[in-house]
N, CA, C and O atoms as a CHARMM CRD file, in Angstrom:
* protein
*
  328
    1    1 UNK  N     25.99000  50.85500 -30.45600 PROA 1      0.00000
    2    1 UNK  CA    25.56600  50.15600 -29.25900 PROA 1      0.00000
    3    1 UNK  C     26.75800  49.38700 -28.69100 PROA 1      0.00000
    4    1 UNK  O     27.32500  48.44400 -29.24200 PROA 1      0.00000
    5    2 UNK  N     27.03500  49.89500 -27.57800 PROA 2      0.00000
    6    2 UNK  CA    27.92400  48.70500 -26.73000 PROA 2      0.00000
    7    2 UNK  C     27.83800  47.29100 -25.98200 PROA 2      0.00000
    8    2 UNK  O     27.88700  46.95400 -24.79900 PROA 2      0.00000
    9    3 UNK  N     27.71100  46.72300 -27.00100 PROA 3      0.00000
   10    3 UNK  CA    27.53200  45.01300 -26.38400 PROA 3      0.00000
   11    3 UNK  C     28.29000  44.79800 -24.85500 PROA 3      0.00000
   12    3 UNK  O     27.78800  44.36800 -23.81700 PROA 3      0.00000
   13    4 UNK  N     29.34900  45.14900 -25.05400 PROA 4      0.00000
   14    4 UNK  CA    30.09900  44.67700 -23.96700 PROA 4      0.00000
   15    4 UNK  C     29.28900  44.90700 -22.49700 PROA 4      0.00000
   16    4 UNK  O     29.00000  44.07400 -21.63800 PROA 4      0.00000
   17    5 UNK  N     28.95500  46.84700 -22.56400 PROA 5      0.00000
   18    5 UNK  CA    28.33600  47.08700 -21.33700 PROA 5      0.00000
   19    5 UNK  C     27.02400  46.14300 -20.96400 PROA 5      0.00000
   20    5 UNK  O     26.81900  45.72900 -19.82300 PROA 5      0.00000
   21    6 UNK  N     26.23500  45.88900 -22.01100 PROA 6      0.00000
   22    6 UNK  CA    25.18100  45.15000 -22.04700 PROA 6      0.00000
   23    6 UNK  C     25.34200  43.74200 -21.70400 PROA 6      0.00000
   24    6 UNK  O     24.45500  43.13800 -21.10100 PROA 6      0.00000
   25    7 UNK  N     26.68600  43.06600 -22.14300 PROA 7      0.00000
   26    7 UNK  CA    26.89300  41.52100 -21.58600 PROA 7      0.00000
   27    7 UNK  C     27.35400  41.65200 -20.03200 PROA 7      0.00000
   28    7 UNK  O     27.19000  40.75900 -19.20000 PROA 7      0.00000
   29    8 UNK  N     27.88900  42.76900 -19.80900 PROA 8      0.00000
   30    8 UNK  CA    28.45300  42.83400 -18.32500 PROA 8      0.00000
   31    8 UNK  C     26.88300  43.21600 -17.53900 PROA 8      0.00000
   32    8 UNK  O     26.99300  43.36500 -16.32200 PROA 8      0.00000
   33    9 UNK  N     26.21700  43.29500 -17.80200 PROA 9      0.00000
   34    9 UNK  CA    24.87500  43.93400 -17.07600 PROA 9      0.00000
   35    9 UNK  C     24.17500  42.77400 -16.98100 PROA 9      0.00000
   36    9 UNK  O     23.87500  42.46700 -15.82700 PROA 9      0.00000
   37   10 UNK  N     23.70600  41.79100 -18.13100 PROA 10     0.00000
   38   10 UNK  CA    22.64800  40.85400 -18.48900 PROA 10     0.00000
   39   10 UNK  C     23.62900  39.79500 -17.29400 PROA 10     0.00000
   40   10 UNK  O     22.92200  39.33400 -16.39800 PROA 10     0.00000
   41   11 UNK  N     24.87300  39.46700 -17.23600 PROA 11     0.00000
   42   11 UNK  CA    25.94200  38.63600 -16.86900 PROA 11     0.00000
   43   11 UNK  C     25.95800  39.01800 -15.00100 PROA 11     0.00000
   44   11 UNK  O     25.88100  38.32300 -13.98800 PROA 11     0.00000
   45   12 UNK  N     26.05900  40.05900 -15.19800 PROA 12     0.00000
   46   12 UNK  CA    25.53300  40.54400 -13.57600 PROA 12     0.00000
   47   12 UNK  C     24.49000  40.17000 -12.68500 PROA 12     0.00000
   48   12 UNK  O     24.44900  39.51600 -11.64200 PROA 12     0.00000
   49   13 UNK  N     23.45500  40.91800 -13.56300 PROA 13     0.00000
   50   13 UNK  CA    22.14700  40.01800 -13.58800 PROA 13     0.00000
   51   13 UNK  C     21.20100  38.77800 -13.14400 PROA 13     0.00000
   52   13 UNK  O     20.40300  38.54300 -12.23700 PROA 13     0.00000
   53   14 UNK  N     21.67900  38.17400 -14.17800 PROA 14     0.00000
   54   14 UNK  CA    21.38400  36.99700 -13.85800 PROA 14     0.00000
   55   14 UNK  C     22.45100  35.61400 -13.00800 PROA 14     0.00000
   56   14 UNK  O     22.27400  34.45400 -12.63500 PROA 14     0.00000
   57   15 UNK  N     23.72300  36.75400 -13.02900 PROA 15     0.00000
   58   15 UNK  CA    24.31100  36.03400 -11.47500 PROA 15     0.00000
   59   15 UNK  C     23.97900  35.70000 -10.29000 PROA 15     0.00000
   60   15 UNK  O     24.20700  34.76200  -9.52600 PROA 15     0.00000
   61   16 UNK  N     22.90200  37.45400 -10.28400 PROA 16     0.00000
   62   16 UNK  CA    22.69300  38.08100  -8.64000 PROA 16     0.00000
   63   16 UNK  C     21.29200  36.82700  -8.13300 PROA 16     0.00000
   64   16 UNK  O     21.09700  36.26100  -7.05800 PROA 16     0.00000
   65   17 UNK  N     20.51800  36.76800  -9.48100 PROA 17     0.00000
   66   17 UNK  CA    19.00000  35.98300  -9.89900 PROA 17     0.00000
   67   17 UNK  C     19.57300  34.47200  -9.71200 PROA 17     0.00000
   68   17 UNK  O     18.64900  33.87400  -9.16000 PROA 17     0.00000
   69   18 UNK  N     20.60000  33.61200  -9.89600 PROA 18     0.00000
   70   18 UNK  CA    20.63700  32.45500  -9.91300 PROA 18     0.00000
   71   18 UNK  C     21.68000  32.05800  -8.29800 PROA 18     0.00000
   72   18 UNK  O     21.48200  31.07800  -7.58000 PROA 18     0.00000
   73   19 UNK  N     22.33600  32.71500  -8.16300 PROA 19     0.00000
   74   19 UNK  CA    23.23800  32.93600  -6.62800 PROA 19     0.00000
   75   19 UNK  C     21.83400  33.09200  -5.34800 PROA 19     0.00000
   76   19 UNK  O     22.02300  32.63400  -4.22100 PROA 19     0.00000
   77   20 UNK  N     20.78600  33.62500  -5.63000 PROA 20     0.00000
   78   20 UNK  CA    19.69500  33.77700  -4.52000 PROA 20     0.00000
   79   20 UNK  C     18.98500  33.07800  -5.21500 PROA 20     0.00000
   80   20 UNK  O     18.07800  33.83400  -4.86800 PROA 20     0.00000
   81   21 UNK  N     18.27500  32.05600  -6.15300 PROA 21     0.00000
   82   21 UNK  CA    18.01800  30.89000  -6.28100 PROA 21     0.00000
   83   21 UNK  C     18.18100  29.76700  -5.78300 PROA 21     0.00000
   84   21 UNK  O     17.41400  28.90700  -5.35100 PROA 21     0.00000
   85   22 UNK  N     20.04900  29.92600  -5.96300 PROA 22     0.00000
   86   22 UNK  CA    20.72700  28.32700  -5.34500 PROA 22     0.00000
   87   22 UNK  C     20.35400  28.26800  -3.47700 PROA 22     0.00000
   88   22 UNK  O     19.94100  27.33400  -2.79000 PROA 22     0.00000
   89   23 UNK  N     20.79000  29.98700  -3.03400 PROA 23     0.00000
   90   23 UNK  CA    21.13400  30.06400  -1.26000 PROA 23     0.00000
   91   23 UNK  C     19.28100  29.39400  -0.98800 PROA 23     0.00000
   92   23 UNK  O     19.12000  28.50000  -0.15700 PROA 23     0.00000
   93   24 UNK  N     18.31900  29.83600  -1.60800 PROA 24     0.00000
   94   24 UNK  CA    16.70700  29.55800  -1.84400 PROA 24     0.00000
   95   24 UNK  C     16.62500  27.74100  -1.91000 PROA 24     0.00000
   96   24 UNK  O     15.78500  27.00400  -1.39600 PROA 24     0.00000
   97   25 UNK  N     17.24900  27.56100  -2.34000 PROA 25     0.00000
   98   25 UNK  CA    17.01900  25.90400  -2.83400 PROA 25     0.00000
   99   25 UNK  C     18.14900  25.19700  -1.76200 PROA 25     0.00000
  100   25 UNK  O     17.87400  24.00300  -1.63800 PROA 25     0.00000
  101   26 UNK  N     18.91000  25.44900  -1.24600 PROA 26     0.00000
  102   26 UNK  CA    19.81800  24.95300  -0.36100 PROA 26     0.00000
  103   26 UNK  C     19.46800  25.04900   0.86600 PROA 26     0.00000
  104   26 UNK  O     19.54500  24.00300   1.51000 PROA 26     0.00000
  105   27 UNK  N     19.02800  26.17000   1.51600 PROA 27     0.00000
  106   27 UNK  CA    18.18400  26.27400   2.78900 PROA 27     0.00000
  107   27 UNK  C     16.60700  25.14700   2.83100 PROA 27     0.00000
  108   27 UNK  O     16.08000  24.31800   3.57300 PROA 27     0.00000
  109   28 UNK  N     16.48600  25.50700   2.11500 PROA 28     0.00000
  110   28 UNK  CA    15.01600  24.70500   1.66800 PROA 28     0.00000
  111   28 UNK  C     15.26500  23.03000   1.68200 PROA 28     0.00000
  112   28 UNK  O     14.57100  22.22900   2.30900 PROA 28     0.00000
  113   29 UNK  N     16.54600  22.67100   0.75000 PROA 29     0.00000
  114   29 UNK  CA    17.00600  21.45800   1.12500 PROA 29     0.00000
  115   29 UNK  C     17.23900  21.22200   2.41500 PROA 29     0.00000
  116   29 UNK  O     16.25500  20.59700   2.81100 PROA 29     0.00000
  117   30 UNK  N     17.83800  21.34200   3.11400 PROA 30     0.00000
  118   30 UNK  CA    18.34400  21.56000   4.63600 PROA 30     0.00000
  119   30 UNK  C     17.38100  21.13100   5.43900 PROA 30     0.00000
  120   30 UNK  O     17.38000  20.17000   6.20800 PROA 30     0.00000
  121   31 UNK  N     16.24800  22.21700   5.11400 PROA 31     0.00000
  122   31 UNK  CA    15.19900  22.24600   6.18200 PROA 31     0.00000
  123   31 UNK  C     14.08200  20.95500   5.88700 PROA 31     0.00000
  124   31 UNK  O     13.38700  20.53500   6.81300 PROA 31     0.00000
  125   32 UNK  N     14.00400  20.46600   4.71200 PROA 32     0.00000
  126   32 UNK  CA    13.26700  19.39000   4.38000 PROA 32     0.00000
  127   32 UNK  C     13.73900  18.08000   5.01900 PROA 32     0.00000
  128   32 UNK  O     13.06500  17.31500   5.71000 PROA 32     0.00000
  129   33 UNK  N     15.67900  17.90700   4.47500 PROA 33     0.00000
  130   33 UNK  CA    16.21300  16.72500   5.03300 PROA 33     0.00000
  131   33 UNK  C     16.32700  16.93100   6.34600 PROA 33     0.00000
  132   33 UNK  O     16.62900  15.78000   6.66300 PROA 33     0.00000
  133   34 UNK  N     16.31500  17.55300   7.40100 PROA 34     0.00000
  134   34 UNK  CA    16.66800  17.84600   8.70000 PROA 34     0.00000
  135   34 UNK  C     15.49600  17.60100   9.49200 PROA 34     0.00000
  136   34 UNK  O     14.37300  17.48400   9.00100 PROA 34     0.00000
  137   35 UNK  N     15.74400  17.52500  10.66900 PROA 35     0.00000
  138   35 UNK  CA    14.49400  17.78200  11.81600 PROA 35     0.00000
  139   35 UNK  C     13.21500  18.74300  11.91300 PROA 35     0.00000
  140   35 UNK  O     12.13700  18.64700  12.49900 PROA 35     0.00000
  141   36 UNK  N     13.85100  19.79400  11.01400 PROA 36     0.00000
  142   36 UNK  CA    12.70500  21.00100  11.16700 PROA 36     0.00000
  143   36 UNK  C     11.50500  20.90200  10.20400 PROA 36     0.00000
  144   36 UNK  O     10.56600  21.69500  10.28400 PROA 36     0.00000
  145   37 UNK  N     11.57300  19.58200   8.99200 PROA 37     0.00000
  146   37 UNK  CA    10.30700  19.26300   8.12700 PROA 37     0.00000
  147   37 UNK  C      9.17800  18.85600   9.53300 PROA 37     0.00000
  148   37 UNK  O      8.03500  19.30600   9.61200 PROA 37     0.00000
  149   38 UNK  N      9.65900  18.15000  10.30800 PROA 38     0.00000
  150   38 UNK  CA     8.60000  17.24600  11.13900 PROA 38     0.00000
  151   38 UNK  C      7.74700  18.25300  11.87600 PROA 38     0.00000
  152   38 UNK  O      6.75000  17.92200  12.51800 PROA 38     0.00000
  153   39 UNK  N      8.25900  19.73300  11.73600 PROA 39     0.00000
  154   39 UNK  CA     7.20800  20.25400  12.75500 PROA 39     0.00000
  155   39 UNK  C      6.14100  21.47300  11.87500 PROA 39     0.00000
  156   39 UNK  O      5.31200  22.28800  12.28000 PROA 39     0.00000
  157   40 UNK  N      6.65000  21.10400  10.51100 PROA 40     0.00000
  158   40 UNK  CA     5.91200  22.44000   9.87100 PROA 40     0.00000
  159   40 UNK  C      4.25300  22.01300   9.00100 PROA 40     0.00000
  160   40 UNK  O      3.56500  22.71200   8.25800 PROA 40     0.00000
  161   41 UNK  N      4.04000  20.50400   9.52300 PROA 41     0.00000
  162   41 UNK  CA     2.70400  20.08100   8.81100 PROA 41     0.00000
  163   41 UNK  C      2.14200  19.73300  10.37300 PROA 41     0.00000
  164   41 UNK  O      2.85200  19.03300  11.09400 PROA 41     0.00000
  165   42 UNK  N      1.00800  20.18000  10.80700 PROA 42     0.00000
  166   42 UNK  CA     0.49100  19.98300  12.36500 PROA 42     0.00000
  167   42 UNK  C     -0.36100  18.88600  12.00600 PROA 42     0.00000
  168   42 UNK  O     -0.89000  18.37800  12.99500 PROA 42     0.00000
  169   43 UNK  N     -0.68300  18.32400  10.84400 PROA 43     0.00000
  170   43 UNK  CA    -1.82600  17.22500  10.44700 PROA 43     0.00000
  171   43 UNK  C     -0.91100  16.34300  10.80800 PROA 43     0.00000
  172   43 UNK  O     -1.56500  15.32000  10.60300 PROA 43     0.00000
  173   44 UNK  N      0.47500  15.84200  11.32800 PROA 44     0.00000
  174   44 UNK  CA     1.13200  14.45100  11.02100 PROA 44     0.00000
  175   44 UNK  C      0.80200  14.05800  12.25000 PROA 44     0.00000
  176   44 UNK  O      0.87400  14.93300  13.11200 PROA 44     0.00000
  177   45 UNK  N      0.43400  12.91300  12.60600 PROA 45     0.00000
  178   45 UNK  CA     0.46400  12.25200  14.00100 PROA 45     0.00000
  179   45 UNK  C      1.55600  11.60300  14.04200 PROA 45     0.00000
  180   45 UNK  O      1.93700  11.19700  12.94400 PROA 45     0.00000
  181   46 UNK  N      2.25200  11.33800  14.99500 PROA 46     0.00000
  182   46 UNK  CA     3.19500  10.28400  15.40300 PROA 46     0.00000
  183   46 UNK  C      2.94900   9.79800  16.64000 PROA 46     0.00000
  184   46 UNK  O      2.85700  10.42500  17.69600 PROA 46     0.00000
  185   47 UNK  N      2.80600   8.15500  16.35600 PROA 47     0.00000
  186   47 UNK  CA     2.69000   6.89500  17.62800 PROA 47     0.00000
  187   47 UNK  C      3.67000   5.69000  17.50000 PROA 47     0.00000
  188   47 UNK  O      4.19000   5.04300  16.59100 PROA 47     0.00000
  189   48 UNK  N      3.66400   5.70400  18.54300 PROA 48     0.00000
  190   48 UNK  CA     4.69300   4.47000  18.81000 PROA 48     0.00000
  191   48 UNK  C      3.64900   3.34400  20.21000 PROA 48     0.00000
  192   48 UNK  O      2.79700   3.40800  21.09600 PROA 48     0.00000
  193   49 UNK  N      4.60000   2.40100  19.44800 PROA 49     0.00000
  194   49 UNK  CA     4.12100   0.63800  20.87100 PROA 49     0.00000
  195   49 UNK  C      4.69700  -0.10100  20.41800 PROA 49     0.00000
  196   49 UNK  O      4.94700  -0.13500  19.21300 PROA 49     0.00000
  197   50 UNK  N      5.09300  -0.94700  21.29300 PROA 50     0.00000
  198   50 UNK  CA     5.88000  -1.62700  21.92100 PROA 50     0.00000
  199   50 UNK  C      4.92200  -2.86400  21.60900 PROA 50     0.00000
  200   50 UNK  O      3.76000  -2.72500  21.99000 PROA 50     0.00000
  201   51 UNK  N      5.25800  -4.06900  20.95900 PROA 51     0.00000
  202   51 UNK  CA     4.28000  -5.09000  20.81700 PROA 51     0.00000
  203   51 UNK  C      5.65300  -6.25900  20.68300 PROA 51     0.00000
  204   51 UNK  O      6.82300  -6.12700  20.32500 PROA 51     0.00000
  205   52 UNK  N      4.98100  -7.21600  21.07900 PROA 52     0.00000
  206   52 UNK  CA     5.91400  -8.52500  21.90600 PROA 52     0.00000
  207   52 UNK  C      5.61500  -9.77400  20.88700 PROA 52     0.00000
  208   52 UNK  O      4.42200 -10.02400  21.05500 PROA 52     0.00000
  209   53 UNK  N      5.94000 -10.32000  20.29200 PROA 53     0.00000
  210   53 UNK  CA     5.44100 -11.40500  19.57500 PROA 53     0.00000
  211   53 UNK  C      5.45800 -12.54600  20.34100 PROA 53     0.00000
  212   53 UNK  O      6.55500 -12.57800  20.89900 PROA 53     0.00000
  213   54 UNK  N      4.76300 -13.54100  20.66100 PROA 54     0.00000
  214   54 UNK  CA     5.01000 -15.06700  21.53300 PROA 54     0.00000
  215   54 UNK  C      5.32100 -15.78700  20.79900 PROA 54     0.00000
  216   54 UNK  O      4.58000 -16.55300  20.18300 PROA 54     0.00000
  217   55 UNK  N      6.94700 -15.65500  20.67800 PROA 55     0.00000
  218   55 UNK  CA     7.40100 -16.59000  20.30800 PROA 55     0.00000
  219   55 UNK  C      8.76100 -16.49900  19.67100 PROA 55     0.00000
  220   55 UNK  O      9.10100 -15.38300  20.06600 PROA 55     0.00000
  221   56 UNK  N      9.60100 -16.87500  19.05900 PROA 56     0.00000
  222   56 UNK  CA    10.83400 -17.06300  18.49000 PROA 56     0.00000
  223   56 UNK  C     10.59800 -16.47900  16.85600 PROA 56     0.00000
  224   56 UNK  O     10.01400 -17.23000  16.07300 PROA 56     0.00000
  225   57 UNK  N     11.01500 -15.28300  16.43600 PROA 57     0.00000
  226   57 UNK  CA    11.20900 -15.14800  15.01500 PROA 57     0.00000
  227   57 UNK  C     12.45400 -15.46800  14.38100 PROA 57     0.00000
  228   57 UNK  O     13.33900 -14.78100  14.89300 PROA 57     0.00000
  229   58 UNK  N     12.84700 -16.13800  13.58200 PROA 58     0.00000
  230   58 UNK  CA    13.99200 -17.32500  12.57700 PROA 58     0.00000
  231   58 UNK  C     13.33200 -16.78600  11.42800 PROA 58     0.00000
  232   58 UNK  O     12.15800 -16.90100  11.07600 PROA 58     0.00000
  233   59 UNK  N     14.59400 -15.98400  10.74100 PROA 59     0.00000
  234   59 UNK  CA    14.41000 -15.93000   8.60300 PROA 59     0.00000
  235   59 UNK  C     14.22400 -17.30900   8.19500 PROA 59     0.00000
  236   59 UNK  O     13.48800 -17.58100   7.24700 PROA 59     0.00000
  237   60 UNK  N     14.77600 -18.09600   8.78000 PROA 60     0.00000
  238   60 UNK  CA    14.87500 -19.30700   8.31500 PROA 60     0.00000
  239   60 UNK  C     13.82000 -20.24800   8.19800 PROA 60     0.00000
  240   60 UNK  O     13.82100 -21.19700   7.41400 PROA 60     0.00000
  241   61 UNK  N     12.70100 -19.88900   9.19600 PROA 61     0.00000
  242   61 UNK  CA    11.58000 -20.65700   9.46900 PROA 61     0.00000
  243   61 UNK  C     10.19700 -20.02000   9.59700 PROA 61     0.00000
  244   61 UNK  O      9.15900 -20.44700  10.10300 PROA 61     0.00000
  245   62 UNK  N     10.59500 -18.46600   8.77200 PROA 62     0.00000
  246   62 UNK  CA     9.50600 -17.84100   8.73600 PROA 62     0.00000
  247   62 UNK  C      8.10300 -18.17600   7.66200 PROA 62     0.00000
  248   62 UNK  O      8.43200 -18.51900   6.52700 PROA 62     0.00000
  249   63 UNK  N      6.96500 -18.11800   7.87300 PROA 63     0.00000
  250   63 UNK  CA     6.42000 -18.29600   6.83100 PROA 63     0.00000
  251   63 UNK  C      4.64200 -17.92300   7.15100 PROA 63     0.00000
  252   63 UNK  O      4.24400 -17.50600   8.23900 PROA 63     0.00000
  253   64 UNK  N      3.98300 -18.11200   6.26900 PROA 64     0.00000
  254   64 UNK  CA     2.87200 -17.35700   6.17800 PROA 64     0.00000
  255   64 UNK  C      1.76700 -17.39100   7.42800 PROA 64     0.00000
  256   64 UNK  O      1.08500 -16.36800   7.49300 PROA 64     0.00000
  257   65 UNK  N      1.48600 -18.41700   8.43600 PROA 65     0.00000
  258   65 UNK  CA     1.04900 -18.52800   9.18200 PROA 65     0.00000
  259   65 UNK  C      1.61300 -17.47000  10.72300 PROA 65     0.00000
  260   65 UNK  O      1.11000 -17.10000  11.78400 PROA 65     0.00000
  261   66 UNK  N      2.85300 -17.33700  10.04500 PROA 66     0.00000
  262   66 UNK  CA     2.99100 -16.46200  11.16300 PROA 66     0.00000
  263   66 UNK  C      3.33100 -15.31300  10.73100 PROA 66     0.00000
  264   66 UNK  O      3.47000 -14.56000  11.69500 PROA 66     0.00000
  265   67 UNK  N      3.56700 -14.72500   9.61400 PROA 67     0.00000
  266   67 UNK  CA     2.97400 -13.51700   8.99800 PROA 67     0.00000
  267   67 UNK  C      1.52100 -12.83500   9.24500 PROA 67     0.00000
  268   67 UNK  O      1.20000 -11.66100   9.42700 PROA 67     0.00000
  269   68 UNK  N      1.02600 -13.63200   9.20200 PROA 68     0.00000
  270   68 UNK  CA    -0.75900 -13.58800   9.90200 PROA 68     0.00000
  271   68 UNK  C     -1.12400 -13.38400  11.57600 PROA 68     0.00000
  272   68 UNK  O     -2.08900 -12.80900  12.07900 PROA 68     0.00000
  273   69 UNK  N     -0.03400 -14.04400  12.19800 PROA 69     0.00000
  274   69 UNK  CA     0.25600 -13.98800  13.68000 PROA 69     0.00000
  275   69 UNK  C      0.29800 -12.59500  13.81700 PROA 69     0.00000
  276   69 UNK  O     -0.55800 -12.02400  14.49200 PROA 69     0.00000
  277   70 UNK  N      1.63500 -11.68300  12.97700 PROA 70     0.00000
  278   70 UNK  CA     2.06900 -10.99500  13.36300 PROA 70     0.00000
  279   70 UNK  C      0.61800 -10.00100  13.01500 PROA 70     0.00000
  280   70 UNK  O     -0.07000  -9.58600  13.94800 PROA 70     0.00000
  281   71 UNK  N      0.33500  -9.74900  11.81800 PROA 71     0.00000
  282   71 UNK  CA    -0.03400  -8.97900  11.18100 PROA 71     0.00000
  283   71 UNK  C     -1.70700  -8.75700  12.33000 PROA 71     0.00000
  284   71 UNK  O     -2.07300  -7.63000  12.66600 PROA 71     0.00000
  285   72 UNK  N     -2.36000  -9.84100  12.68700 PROA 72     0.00000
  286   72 UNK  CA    -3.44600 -10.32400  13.78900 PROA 72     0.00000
  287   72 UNK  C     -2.84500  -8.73800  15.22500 PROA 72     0.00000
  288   72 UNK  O     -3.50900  -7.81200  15.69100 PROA 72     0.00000
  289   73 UNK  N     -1.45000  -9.12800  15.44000 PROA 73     0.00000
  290   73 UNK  CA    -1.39300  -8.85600  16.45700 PROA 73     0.00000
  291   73 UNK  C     -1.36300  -7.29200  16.62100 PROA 73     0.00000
  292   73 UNK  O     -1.79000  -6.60900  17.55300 PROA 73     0.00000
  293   74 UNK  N     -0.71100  -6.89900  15.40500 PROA 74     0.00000
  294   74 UNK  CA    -0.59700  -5.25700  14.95100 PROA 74     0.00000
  295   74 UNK  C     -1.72300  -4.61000  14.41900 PROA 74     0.00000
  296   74 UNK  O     -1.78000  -3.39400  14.23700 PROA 74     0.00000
  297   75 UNK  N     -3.04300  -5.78500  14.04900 PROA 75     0.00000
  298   75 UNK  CA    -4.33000  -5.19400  13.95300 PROA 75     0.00000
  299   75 UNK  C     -3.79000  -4.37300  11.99400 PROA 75     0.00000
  300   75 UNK  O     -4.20300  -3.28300  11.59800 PROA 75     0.00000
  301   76 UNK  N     -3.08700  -5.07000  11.38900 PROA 76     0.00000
  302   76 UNK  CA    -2.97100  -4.41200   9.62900 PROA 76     0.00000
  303   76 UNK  C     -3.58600  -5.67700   9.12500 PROA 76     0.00000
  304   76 UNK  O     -3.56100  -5.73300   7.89600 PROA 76     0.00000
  305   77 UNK  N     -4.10500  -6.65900   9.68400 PROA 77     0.00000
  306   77 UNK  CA    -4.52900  -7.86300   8.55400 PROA 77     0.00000
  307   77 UNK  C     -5.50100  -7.07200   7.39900 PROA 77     0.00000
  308   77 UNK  O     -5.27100  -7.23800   6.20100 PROA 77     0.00000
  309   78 UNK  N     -6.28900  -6.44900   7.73500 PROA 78     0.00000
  310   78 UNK  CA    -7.31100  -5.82500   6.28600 PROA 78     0.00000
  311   78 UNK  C     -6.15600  -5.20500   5.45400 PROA 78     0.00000
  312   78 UNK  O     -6.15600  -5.35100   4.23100 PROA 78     0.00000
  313   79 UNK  N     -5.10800  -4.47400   6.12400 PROA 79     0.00000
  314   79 UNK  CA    -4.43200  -3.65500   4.94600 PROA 79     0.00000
  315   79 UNK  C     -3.56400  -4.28700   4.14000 PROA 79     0.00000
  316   79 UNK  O     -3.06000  -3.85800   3.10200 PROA 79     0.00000
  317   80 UNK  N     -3.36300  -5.65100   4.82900 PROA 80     0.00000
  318   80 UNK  CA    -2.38000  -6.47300   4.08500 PROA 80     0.00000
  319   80 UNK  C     -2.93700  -7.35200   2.40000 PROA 80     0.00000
  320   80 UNK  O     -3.71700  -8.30000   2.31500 PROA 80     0.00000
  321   81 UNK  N     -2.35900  -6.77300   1.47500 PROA 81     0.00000
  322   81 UNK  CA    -2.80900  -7.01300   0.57000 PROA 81     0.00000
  323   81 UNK  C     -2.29300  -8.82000  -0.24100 PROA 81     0.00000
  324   81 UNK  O     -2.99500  -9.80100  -0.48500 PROA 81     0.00000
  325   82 UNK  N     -0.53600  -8.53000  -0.47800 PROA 82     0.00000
  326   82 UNK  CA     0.20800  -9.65400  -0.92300 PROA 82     0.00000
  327   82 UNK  C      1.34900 -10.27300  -0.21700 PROA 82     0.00000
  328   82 UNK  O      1.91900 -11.25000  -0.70200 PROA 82     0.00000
C-alpha cells in the first residue's frame, strides 16, 4: 500500500473541504457585519423621533427625578426596572 499517494489525496481533500468552508464563513461574516443583515429578517421594524427634553441635562446634576422625567416622556417607565 502506498501511504504517500493516500496522504497526498486525504491532504488534497480536505484542503479543497476547509478552503470552501473558510470562503463560506467569510462571506457570511461580511454579510452579517455589513448593511445587508438589516434587510434579510422582514419581522424587524425600525422607528425613529425626535423627543426634546424641557430643560438643561448636566452629568453633574443628574439624578432620579429626572430620570423619571425622561423615562415619563419616552413612555419606557413600566420597562424601567433599576
Amino acid at each position: 500500500m502506498n501511504w504517500n499517494k493516500w496522504n497526498r489525496w486525504i491532504h488534497r481533500d480536505l484542503g479543497y473541504l476547509f478552503f470552501g468552508m473558510s470562503l463560506v464563513y467569510g462571506v457570511s461574516g461580511i454579510a452579517l457585519n455589513h448593511g445587508v443583515a438589516r434587510h434579510w429578517d422582514p419581522g424587524i421594524v425600525t422607528r425613529s423621533e425626535e423627543l426634546v427634553f424641557p430643560g438643561e441635562l448636566n452629568r453633574e446634576e443628574f439624578n432620579r427625578e429626572m430620570l423619571e422625567q425622561i423615562l415619563d416622556l419616552t413612555g419606557e417607565k413600566k420597562n424601567y426596572k433599576n
